[in-house]
N, C-alpha and C positions, 0 to 999 in steps of 0.2 A: 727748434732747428733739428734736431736727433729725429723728430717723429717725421718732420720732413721729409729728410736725408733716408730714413728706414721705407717711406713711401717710395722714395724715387726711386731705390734699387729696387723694390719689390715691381714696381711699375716697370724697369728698364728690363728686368729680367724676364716677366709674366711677356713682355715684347716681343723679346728676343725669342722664347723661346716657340712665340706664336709663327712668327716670321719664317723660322726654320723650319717649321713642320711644314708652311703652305709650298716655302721653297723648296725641301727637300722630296717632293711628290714628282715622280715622273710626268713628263707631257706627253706619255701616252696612256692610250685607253686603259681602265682597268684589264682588259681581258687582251690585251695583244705582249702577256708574256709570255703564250703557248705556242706562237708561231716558230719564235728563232729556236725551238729548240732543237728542230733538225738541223740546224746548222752552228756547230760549235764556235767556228771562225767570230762569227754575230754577237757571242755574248755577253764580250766585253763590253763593245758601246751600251748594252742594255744594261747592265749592271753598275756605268759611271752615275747616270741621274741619280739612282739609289744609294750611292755612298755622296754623294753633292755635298755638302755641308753649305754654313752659306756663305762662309768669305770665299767660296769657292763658284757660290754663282753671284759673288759679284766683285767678281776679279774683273780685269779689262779696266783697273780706273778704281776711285776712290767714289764715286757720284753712289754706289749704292749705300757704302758705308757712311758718305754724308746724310742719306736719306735716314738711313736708320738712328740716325743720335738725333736726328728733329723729332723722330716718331718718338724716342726717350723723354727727351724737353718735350713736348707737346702735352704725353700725358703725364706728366709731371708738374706740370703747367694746371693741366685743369686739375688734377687732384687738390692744389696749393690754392687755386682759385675756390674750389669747392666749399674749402676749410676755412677762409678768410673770407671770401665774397658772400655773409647771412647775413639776416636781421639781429643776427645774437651777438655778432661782432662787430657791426658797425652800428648798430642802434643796442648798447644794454639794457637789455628788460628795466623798468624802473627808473630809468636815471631823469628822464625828461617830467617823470609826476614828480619826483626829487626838487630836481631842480624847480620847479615850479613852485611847491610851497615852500622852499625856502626865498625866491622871487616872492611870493606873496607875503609873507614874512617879513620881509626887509634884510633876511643877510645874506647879502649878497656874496661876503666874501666866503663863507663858508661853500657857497654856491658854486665860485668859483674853484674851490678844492675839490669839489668834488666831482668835478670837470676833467681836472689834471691827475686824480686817483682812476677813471675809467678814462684813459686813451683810446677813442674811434673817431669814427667821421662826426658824428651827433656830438659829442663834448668838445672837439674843436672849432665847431658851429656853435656851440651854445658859449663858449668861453671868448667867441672874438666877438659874437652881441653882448656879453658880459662888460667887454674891456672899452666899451665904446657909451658906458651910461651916459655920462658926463655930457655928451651931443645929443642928447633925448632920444627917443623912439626913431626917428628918421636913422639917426647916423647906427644905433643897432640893426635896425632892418637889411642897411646896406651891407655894413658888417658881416651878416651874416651870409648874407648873399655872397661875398665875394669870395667867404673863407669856403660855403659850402660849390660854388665853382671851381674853386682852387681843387676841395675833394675829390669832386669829382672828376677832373678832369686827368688825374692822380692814376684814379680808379680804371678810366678806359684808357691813360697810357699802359696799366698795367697788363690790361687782358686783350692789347693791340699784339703782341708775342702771339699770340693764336693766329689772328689776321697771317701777321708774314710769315709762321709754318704752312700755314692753307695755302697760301699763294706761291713759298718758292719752292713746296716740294715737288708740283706736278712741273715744274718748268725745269728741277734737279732729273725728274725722270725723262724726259724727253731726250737730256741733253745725254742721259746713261745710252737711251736708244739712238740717238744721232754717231756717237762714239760708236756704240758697238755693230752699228751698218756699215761705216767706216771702214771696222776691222774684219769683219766679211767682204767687204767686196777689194777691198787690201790684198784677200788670203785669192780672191779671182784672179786679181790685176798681177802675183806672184808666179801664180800656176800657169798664169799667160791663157785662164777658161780650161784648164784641168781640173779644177777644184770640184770636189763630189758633191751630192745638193745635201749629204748630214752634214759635210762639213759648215756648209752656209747655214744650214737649219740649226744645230747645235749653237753657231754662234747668235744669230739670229735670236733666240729664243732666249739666251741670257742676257741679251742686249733690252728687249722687250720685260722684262722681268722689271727690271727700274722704272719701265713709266707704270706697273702694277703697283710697283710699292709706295712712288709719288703720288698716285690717286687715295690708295687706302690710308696715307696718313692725312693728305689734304683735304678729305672729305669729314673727316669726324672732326680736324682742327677747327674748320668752316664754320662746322655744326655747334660743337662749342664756342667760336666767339658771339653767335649770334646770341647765342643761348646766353652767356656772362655779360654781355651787352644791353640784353633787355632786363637783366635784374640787376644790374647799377644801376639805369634809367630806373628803376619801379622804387630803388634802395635810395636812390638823391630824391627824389619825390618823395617819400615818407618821412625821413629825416627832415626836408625843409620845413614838413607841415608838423612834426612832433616838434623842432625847435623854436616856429612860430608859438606852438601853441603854450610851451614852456614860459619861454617870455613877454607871453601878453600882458599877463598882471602891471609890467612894466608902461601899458599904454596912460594906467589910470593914477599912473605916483608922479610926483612933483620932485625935481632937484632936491633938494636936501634932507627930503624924508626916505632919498636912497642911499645918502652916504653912510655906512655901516661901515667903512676901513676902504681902504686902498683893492682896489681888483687888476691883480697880474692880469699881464697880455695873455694870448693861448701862445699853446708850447709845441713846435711837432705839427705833425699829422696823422691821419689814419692808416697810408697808403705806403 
């Protein structure tokens, strides 16, 4: 949990401080700061974008700073997914040739300890065919089958959190841009059509900044669920065929030359 937590801040901060730089860039050209200098009156507005920070361009409203704690949890999200969702974590090197010659062996119970000593997807799969001998081959096959559904399904409620950062950040931005049009033509309908076009353009421009930031976290979310998505799919297909292939010895033994002791139900899951 600590290496977690030490990611996330390092994730939310490496963020933040990307966010800042993109937003604190003037929207104009590099080269149109030599214009106003004949004119002192001018300098001020040139000078605001440059000191902007960015609760400062995304004032008008909270919708930027919601965007920005999903861009946090997002990649916080994939780093956590990164680090949990292997072959190394849900399948332990070893455990399924383990389990196997102790299945070929005959002791089963021991087999099943060492199911409940390596906690993942693959030993809760292997310990609910374990706990189902007694019904022959049929009833572990099933067994296994439901416990490894059960995982899975564990698995992609976990990395569906990506799905709905992808999806509600660009509709968070939109709604920053609907607000902050809103409060431009506000500042018209005030002026009664006085209102200067920096005034509109200023707001304008801060208003549009949130559907920039709703797209740039909803597109790498997107990109990472598909990504986590297909390697549970490839990760519950390996585990199914490594715990078949663990327990097949089982096809060829008869009820009572498998009772070696008592085998606990599985405990937990991997998810």
């Amino acid at each position: 949990m600590l290496r977690h937590l030490i990611l996330f801040c390092l994730a939310g901060a490496m963020l933040f401080g990307g966010v800042h730089f993109l937003a604190a860039q003037p929207p104009d050209a590099p080269g149109a700061k030599a214009a106003p200098a004949a004119n002192a009156p001018d300098t001020k507005p040139q000078d605001e974008p440059q000191a902007q920070s960015l609760l400062s361009i995304l004032a008008g409203g909270g919708v930027g700073v919601v965007i920005l704690l999903l861009s946090i949890a997002g990649v916080a999200l994939a780093i956590e997914h990164i680090m949990t969702i292997r072959a190394s974590v849900l399948m332990p090197p070893g455990l399924g040739d383990e389990i196997r010659r102790l299945v070929s062996a005959g002791d089963l119970l021991k087999a099943s300890q060492r199911c409940r000593e390596h906690p993942s997807l693959l030993a809760f799969v292997l310990a609910a065919g374990l706990a189902e001998i007694e019904g022959g081959w049929s009833a572990v096959e099933k067994a296994m089958e439901d416990a490894l559904a059960d995982q899975g399904a564990r698995l992609f409620r976990k990395i569906e959190y990506l799905s709905v950062i992808g999806n509600i950040a660009p509709m968070l931005g939109l709604l920053g841009t609907v607000i902050g049009m809103i409060f431009a033509f506000r500042e018209v309908a005030d002026t009664q059509g006085a209102a200067r076009a920096a005034d509109l353009a200023q707001g304008i421009y801060l208003a549009l900044v949130t559907t920039v930031e709703g797209l740039i976290v909803a597109i790498p979310a997107l990109g990472a669920f598909a990504i986590f998505r297909n390697r549970v799919d490839q990760l519950v297909a390996e585990a199914s065929y490594v715990a078949l292939h663990a327990l097949s010895p089982l096809k060829r033994r008869r009820g009572p030359t498998l009772n070696t002791g008592p085998v606990p139900p599985p405990r937990g899951g991997s998810a």
